[in-house]
N, C-alpha and C positions, 0 to 999 in steps of 0.2 A: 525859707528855702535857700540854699544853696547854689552858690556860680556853677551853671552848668559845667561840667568837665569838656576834655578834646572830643570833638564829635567824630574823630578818627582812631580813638581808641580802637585796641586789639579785642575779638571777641572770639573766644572758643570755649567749645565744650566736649573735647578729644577723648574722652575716655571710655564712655560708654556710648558715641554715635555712630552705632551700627546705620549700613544703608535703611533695613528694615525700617528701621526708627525718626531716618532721616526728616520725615513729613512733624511727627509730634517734636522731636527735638528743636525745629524749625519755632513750631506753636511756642515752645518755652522759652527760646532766645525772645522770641516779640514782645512775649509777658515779661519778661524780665527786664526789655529796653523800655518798655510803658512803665511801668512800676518806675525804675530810675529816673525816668524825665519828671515821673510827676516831685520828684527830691530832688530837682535840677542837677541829675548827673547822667550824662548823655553816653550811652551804652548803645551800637549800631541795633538797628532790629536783625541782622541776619549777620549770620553765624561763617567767621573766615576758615574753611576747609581747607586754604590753598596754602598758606604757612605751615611749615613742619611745630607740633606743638612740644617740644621740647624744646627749640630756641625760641618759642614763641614766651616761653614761661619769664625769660629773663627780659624780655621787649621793655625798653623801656615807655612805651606806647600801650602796655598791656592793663586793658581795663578788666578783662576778668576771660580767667580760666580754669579749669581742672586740673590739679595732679597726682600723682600718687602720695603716701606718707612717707616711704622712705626716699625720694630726691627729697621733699620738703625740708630732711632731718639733716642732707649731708646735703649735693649740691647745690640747693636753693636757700640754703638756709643764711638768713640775716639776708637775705637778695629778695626777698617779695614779702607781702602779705597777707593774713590767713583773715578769710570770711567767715568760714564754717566750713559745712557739707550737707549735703539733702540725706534726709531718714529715707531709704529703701524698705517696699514691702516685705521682702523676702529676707531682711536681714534680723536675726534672730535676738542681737543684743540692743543695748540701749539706743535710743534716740541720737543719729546721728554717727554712728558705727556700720561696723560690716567684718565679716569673715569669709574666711575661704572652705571650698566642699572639694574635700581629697575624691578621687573618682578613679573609677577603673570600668573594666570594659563587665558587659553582662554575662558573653559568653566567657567564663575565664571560670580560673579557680580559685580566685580572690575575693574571699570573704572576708578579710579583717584586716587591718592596714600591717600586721606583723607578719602577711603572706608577702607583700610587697618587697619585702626584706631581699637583696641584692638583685633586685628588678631594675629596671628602665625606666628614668621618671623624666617628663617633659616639663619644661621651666620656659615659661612664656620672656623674661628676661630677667639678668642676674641684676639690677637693679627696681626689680617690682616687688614689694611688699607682700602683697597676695600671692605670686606665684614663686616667691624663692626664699626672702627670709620669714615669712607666715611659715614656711617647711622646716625652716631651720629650728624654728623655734618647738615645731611638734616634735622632729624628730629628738631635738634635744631631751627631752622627756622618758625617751624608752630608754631600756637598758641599752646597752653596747649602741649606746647611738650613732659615734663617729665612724661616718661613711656604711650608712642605710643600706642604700642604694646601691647597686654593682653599676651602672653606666646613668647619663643623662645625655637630653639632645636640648640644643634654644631652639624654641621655634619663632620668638616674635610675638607673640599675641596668645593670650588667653584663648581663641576662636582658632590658633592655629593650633594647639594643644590639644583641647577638646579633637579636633580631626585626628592627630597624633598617638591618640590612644586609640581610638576608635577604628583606627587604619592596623594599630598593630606595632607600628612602628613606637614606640615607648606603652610600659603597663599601666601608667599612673600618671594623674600630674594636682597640682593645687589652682582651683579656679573662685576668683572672688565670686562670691554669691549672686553678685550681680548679673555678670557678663554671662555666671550659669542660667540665671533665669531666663536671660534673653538666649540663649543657647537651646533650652528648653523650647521655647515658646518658635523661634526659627531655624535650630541649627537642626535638621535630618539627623547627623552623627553622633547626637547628644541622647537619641533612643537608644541607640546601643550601650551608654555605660551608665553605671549607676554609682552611688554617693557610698563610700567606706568610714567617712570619719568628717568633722569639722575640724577647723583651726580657733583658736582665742578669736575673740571680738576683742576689734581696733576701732582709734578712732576712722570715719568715713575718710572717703578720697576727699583732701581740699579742693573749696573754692576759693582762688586767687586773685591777687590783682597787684598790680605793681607797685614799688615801696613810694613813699614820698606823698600819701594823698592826707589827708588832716582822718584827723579822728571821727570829724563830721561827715566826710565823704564816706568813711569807711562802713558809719553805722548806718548811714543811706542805703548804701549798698545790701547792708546786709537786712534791711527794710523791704529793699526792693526783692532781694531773694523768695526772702518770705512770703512776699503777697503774689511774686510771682505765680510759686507753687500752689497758692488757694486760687489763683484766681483761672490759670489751666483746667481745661475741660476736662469732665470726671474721664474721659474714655481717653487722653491722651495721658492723666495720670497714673492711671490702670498700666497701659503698653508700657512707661516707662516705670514704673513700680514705685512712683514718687509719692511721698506723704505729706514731706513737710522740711524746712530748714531748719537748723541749726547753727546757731551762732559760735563760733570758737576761735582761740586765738592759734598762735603756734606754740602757746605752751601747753595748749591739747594736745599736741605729739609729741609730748616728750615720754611716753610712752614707748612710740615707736626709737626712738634713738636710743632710749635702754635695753631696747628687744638685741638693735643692732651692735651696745655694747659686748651685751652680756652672752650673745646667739650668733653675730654673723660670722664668728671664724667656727663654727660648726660644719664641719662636712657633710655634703649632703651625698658624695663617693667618695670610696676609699681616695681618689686621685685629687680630689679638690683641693686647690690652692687657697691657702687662707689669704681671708680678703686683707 
């Protein structure tokens, strides 16, 4: 067994902790700081909401959090590292992956993503994988792809989106599978639009933790993920669509950093500024 780690380590899991969820989310932080201590690496039983999770990702105090693939590829990259990611019910590709469901509204006249064509599309933010360059990368695919789109709005959030189309205010937007499910299951606005198209399956959203720990603490870690996830009640795994972990390193996303070679100066309107 291993020296226990800082028992003041950083602990979050920002990505998909809807309030809904808040209670099971709670249940998975516990499992997962039991599971660690029994590998002597001390991970809080509850989960820090009150730090902003994007400087938390660089903490040097960070014992484990969530992030997207593309900061992993470009700001975080050689600055943290990679656990894995949990396998989602709902996600269609391999163990440990996930894609995004292009969506529009029900009442509309949009049946096929080539109606969308100089529309209104909502982008939760210009540095989310799921909601900008997962687009980039469709749209680069059709013909006359440069600048799809006639307008876009940011809205901040995948759940701010979802309302966005739904309100009227944008026709379209790209929402990872996940935050759709839970969108489904809570979000009211989410009956009114339905699914046009998928995106590629990537690898999952990381699990992180800060650079500097040995190889032992890291495989602990990703020990403890694991048994977390099995040892979480069937009904809290259910609400969060959890199956199971995956172990991977950050040269699992090097995927993602060739999406963004080869795709992120793709405009997504004619007006976009290449990145």
């Amino acid at each position: 067994m291993s020296e226990p780690s800082n028992t003041s380590a950083l602990f979050q899991l920002p990505m998909y902790d809807w309030p809904e969820n808040h209670a099971a989310m709670n249940r998975l932080a516990a499992a997962i700081s039991l599971a660690a201590a029994a590998s002597g690496v001390a991970i809080p039983r509850a989960l820090d909401r009150s730090r902003n999770h994007q400087g938390a990702w660089t903490a040097p105090d960070l014992g484990l959090s969530q992030t997207c693939g593309l900061p992993l590829v470009t700001d975080l990259k050689g600055r943290v590292s990679v656990l894995g990611s949990f396998t989602y019910s709902c996600a269609p590709g391999p163990p440990g992956s996930y894609d995004s469901v292009i969506i529009a509204r029900r009442q509309s006249d949009f049946t096929d993503f080539e109606n969308l064509r100089h529309r209104c599309v909502a982008v939760n933010s210009k540095d989310s994988y799921s909601g900008y360059l997962a687009l980039q990368v469709f749209v680069a695919q059709r013909p006359q792809a440069g600048g799809f789109f006639g307008s876009s709005i940011i809205t901040g959030s995948h759940r701010n989106s979802i309302h966005a189309v739904a309100s009227g205010e944008a026709d379209t937007a790209a929402i990872d599978c996940v935050s759709w499910e839970m969108a489904s299951a809570h979000e009211a606005a989410a009956e009114d639009l339905l699914v046009l198209a998928r995106t590629a399956s990537r690898p999952g959203l990381p699990l992180i933790t800060a650079r500097g720990q040995s190889s032992h603490q890291l495989e602990d870690l990703r020990s403890a993920l694991a048994l977390a996830v099995q040892a979480l009640g069937k009904t809290d795994r259910e609400r969060l669509g959890l199956t199971e972990f995956v172990p991977a390193s950050a040269d699992s996303y090097a995927i993602i950093a060739d999406d963004l070679q080869r795709f992120g100066a793709v405009p997504l309107i004619a007006s976009d500024p290449e990145r």
